[in-house]
N, C-alpha and C positions, 0 to 999 in steps of 0.2 A: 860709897856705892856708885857704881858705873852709872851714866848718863843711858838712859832707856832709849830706846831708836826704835820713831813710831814710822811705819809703814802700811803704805794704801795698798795693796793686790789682790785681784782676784782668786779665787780658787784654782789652779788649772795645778794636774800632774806633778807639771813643774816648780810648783810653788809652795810645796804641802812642806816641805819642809821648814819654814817661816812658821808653821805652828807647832813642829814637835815642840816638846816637854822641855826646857833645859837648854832650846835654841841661841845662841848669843854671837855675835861680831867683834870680835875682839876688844870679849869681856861687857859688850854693852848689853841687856838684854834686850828682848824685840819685843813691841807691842803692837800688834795688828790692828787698823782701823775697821773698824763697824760701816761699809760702804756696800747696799746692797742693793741693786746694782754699780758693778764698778768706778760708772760713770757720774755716781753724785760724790765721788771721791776727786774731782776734775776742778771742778770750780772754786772748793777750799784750798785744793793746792796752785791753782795759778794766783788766786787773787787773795787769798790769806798766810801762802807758806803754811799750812796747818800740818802735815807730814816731812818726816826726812829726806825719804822715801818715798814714792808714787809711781804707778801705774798710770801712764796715761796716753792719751789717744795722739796720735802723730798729727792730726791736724790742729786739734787744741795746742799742742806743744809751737808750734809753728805759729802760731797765732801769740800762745805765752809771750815767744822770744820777739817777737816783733813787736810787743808790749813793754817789752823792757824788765819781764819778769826774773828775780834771778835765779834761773831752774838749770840747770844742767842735765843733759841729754845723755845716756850709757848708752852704748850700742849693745843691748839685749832688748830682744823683740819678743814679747808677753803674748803677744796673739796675731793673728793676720789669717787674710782666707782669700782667695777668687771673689767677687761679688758681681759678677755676670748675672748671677741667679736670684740678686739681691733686689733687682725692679721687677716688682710685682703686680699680678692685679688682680680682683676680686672673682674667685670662680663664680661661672655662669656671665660677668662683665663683658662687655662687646673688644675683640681681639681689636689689638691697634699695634702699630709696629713700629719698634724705639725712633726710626727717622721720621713719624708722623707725632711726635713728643712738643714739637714745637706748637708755640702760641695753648698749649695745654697745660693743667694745673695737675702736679704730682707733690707729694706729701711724702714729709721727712722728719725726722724726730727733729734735727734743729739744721740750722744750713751748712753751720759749721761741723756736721756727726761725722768721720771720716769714713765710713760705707758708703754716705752721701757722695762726699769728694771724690770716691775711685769712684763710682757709678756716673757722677755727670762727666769725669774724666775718660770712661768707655763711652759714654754717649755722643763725645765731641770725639775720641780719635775713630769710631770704629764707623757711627750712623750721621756726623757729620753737626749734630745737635748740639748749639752753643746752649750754656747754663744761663745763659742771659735772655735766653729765646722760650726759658720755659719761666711758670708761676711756681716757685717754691713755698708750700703750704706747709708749716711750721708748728709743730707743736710746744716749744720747749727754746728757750732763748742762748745765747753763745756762753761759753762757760767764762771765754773772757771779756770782763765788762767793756774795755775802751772797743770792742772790736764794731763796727756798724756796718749791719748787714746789708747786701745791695738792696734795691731800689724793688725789683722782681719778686720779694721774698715777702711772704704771709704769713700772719699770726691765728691758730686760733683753736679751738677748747677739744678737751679730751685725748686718746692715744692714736697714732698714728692707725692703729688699725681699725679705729674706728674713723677713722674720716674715710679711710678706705671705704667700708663697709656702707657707708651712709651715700655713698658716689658722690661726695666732694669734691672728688679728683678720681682718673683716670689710671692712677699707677702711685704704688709707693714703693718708698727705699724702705728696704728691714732689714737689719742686721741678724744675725745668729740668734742673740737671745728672743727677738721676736717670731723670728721665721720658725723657730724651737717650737715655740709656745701656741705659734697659730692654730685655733682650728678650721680644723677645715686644710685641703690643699691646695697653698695659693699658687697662681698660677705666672711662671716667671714669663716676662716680656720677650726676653732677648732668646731668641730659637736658636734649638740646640746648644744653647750654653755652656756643656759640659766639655762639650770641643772648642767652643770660641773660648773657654776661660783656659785651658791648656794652649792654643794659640798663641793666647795675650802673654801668657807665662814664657812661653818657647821664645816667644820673639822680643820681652824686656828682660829675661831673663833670671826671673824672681817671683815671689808670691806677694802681691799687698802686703804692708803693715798696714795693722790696725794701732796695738797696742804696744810701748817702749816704756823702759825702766828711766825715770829720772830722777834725780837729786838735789836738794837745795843746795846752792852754789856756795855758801859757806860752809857750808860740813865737808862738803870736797874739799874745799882750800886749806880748812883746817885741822881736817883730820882724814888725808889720801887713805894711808895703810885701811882705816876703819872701811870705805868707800870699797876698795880693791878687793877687801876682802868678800865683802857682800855681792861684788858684782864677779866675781871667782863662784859664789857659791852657785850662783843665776847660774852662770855658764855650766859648771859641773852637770846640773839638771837638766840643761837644756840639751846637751851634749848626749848626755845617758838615755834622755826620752826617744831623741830621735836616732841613736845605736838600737833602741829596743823596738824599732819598728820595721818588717821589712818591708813592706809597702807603703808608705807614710802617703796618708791622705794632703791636701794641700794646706789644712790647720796648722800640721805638724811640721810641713815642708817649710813654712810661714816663718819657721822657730829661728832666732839665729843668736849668736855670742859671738863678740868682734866685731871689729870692721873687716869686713869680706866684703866680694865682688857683692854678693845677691844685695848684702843690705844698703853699698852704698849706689846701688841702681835702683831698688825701695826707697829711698829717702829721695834722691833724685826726679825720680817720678811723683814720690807724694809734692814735691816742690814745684815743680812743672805744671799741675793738677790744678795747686789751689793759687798760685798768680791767674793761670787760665780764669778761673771762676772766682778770682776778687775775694778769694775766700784770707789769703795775703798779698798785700799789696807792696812791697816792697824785695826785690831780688834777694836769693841770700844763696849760697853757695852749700855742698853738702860738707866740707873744711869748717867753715863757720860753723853747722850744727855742733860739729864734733869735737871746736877747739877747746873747750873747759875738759875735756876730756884726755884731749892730746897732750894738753900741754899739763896735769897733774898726773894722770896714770897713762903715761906713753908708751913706757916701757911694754905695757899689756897688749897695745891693738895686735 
C-alpha cells in the first residue's frame, strides 16, 4: 500500500481539490490535516516536521530557514492581499495618523504574523515609522521556537481584537480572517488606502504574499516525480482560478505558480521587510529561498 501524504491547507477554490474522493499523487493517497485556522498548522510544521506538505506564512518560512529547518519552499502562492487596510482602529477611537504611530502601542496577533510584516514594512517605506519606534502588543508567541523577539515587543492575554477594544493600544494589525469576522466597521488608519495599496502594487510590482506551499526536504530529495506532480496540480488550479476571473480582486491577483517576475519581487520584498524589523536577522538571497527547488524540479520553473 502507497505511503499516504499528509498535507496542511486551507480551504481556498484553489485547493478543493486536495479533498475530492479518490484524490492521490502518484499513487500515494492524501490525508488532509485538521488545522483550523490555518495558522496552528505553522508551528507543527516548522518545529516538528509533522506534514509533507504545508501551507505556510512567508514570514514563518523565513524564520524556518534561518533556523535551520529542513523545509523546502515551492514557488505557489496559497494566499496574499494588499494590507494598507490591515491597521485598524476601534470605531468611535480618537483618529491618529500612521506617522504619529511612533512611541505608541499597536497590537498584533504575534510579531512574527506576516500581515504584521507588510504593514510595519508600509509604515517604514511610506510614513517613515521604524518598527523599532513603535510597542508591539502580542497576543500569541513565534511559531519558530529558537526565534527571540526584539526588545519593543509585548506579551499579553486574550484576542487581538480585544485588546483593541479595551484601548490597550491605539491601532491593530488584522489580517482577513479577523477583519472577516469583526464586528462592527473597523476603521483602517492609512487614508484612502485603496489607492495607496494599488500605488504600492504599481510601483513593486506585485501583490504581498502571505501564504506559500512548502515541503519537507526529504521527500523532495527523495521522491521529486511525487513533489512535481503535486506542485503541477497547485499550479493547474491556480492557473484555472485566475483565467476564470475577469476582474480579479488583489486576493486573487496575490495567486502565482512558478517563479515569475511578480513572485520573485514578493519574496524579495518579504526579505527586505523583515531584516528591516529584526523579524530575520541574517541576509539571504531570493536564489537561496528557491534553491532546493532549483536544483530537484528545475526543469519546471
Amino acid at each position: 500500500m502507497s505511503t499516504t501524504l499528509s498535507i496542511a491547507a486551507k480551504s481556498y477554490p484553489h485547493t478543493a481539490f486536495l479533498a475530492e474522493p479518490g484524490f492521490s499523487v502518484e499513487g500515494h493517497p492524501v490525508e488532509l490535516a485538521a488545522a483550523d485556522p490555518i495558522y496552528k498548522a505553522f508551528a507543527p510544521m516548522v518545529r516538528e516536521l509533522r506534514y509533507d506538505f504545508s501551507e505556510l506564512a512567508i514570514a514563518t518560512y523565513l524564520q524556518a530557514r534561518e533556523a535551520g529547518a529542513p523545509i523546502a519552499l515551492l514557488p505557489v502562492v496559497l494566499s496574499g492581499d494588499f494590507h494598507h487596510h490591515s491597521l485598524t482602529r476601534w470605531p468611535g477611537s480618537a483618529e491618529i495618523n500612521p506617522a504619529d504611530l511612533a512611541g505608541k502601542r499597536v497590537a498584533v496577533r504575534a510579531y512574527s504574523q506576516t500581515t504584521g510584516l507588510w504593514v510595519r514594512g508600509i509604515l517604514h517605506e511610506e510614513f517613515g515609522v521604524d518598527a523599532k519606534e513603535v510597542t508591539w502588543v502580542t497576543t500569541e508567541e513565534p511559531h519558530v521556537a529558537d526565534y527571540v523577539e526584539p526588545p519593543n515587543v509585548e506579551r499579553t492575554t486574550g484576542k487581538v481584537l480585544d485588546v483593541l477594544e479595551r484601548g490597550d493600544v491605539v491601532a491593530a494589525v488584522l489580517g482577513p480572517p479577523a477583519l472577516d469576522g469583526a464586528q462592527g466597521p473597523l476603521v483602517p488608519i492609512i487614508p484612502n488606502w485603496r489607492e495607496a495599496e494599488e500605488a504600492w502594487g504599481a510601483r513593486h510590482k506585485t501583490v504581498p504574499i502571505n501564504h506559500v506551499l512548502t515541503v519537507r526536504r526529504d521527500l523532495l530529495e527523495a521522491e521529486p516525480c511525487t513533489v512535481a506532480a503535486l506542485y503541477q496540480a497547485f499550479g493547474d488550479r491556480i492557473e484555472a482560478r485566475k483565467a476564470a476571473e475577469t476582474e480579479p480582486g488583489p486576493r486573487v491577483r496575490a495567486l502565482r505558480f512558478g517563479v515569475t517576475d511578480e513572485l520573485v519581487a514578493g519574496l524579495q520584498i518579504a526579505i527586505d521587510y523583515a531584516l528591516q524589523q529584526n523579524v530575520i536577522r541574517t541576509p539571504v538571497t531570493v536564489a537561496e529561498l528557491l534553491d532546493d527547488f532549483t536544483r530537484h524540479l528545475g526543469d519546471l520553473a
